[in-house]
N, C-alpha and C positions, 0 to 999 in steps of 0.2 A: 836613743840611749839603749845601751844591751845590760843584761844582767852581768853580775861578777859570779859566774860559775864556770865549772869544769877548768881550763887551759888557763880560762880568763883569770877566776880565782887566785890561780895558783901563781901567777904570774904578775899581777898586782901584788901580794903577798910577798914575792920573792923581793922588788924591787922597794916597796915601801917600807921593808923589817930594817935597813939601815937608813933612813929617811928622816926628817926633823916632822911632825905632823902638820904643817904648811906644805912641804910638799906630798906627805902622802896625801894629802886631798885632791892635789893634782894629779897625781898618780892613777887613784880610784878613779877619778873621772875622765880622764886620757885614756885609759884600756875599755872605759864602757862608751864611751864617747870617740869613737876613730874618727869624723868627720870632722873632729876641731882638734886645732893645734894645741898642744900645752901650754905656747905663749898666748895664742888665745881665751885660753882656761884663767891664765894668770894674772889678767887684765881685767876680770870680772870683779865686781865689788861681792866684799868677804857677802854680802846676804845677797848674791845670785848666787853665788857658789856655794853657799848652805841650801839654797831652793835646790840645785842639782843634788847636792848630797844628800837631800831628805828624799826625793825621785827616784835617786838608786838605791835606796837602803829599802823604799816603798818594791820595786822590781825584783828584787836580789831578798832579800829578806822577809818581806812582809808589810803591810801596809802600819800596822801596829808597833809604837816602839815601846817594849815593856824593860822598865830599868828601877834599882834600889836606890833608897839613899840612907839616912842616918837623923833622926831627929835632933835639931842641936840643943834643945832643952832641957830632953828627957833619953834623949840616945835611943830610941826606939825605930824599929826597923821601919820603913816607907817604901811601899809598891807601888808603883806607877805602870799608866799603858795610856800612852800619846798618840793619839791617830795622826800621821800623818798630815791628811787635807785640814786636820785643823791647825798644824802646826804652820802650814806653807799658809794657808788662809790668816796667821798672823802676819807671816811676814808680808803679805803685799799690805794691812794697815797701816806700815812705814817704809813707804819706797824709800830706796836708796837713790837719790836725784843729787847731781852736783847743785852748789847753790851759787849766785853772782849778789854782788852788792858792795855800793860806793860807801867809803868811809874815808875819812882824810882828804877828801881830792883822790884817792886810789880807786881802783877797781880790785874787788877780789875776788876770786874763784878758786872753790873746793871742790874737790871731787872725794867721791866715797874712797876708802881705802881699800888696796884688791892685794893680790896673795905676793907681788912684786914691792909694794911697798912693806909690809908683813916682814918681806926677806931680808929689807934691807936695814930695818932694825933691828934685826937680830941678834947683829952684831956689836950693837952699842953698848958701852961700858956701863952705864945705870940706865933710870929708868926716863931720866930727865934727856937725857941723849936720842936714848931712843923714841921718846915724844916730839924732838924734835926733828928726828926724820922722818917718820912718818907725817909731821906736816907741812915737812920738803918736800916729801914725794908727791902729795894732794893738793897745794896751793901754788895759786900763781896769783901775783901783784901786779896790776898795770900790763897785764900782757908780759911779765918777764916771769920766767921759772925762778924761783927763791932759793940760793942754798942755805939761807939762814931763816929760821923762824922767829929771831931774839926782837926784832919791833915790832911784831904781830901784834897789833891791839887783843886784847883780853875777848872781842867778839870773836874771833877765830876758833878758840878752843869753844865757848857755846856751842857754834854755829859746827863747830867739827861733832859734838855729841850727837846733835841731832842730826846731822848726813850720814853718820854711822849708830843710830839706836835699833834699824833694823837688821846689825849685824850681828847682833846678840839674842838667843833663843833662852827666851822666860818661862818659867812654869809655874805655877803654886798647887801646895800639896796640905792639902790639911793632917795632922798629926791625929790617928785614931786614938792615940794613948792619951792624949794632956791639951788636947785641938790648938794646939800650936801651930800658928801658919808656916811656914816653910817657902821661901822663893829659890828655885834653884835655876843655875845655869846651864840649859845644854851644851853642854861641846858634841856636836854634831860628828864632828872628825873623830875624836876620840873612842869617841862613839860606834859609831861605825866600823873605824878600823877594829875596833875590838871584837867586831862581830866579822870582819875578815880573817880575822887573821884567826881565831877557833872554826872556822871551816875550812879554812886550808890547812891547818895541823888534823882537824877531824877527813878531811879527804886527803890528806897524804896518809894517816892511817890505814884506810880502806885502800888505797893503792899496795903499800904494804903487804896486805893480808891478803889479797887478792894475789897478787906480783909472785911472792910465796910460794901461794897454794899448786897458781896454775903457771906461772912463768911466763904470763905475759906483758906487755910492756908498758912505761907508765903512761905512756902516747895512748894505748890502747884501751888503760883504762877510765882514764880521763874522761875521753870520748863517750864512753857509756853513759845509760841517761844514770839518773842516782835510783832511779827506781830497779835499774836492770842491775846494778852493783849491788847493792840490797838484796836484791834476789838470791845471786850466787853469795854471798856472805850468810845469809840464811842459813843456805845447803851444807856452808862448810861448817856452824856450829849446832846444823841439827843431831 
């Protein structure tokens, strides 16, 4: 895995700005990840694919993820700073493992949901729809792939929460103002991309100014480390 800077940056940035955030996750991790395919990216259960996106936000950003929230009791502001290894040290306490087991005289087999099933809910007119495909896409019965979910015995959906509870990132925050506990949800994606996408408008800036000053090309500035751009940005507003 390579960091998201210079060319890279700028180029995940470009492709993920009209993107649904399903697939800029693939995105982000396709341009830092060249030795796997996007279909292979795509195929990974949403909490492998949150493990890589917390890896490259750890490379690319910092090993620390510091972020605000809002207290919902007293509305007072909430600072946070998430290391990392303890955030991925949660996730493997709930692998994401497909699960088997007879019920009816059936066989059934789930498997975790990954960024292809995601896609294909998308498109569902409510919410009841798109529940139901997503446990088209995850479930087979007796060896046959399902296009309906509608005789699922009621253990499916259980059994679906818990194949997929490691795909959701928990936090708790106590409330300095009113000690109000707080559990909030990371969106990982979100997350991150928001932290791409203010360094490739903050490094197309310095291209800018630099481009400018001295007339050279954005190929060329790109390339420069950030320490060496800096430099010359210095010079130009001493």
């Amino acid at each position: 895995m390579r960091a998201l800077t210079g060319e890279l940056l700028l180029s995940a940035w470009d492709r993920g700005t009209a993107e649904h955030d399903i697939d800029r996750a693939l995105t982000m991790l396709a341009f830092a990840m060249p030795e796997t395919s996007r279909e292979e990216l795509a195929e990974l259960s949403i909490a492998e694919r949150n493990a890589l996106l917390l890896q490259l936000r750890a490379i690319t950003f910092g090993p620390v993820l510091n972020g605000y929230a809002t207290c919902s009791a007293c509305a007072a502001p909430l600072e946070f700073a998430l290391p990392v290894d303890s955030l991925l040290a949660y996730e493997q306490q709930l692998p994401a493992a497909p699960r088997e087991w007879r019920e009816d005289a059936q066989t059934f087999h789930l498997r975790p949901v990954n960024s292809n099933a995601l896609l294909a809910a998308l498109s569902a007119s409510d919410a009841e729809q798109a529940e139901e495909r997503l446990l088209s896409c995850c479930l087979t019965i007796s060896g046959l792939h399902q296009a309906s979910v509608e005789f699922s015995p009621a253990s499916v959906r259980e059994k679906f929460e818990q194949v997929n509870a490691s795909a959701e990132i928990v936090c708790t925050l106590d409330c300095p103002a009113c000690a109000k506990r707080e559990t909030l949800d990371l969106d990982i994606v979100r997350f991150l991309w928001t932290e791409v996408r203010r360094a490739a408008l903050r490094l197309l800036c310095e291209i800018h100014e630099l481009a400018c000053a001295y007339g050279w090309s954005e190929r060329a500035i790109v390339t420069m480390s950030p320490s060496r751009r800096n430099a010359y940005r210095e010079m130009l507003n001493a």
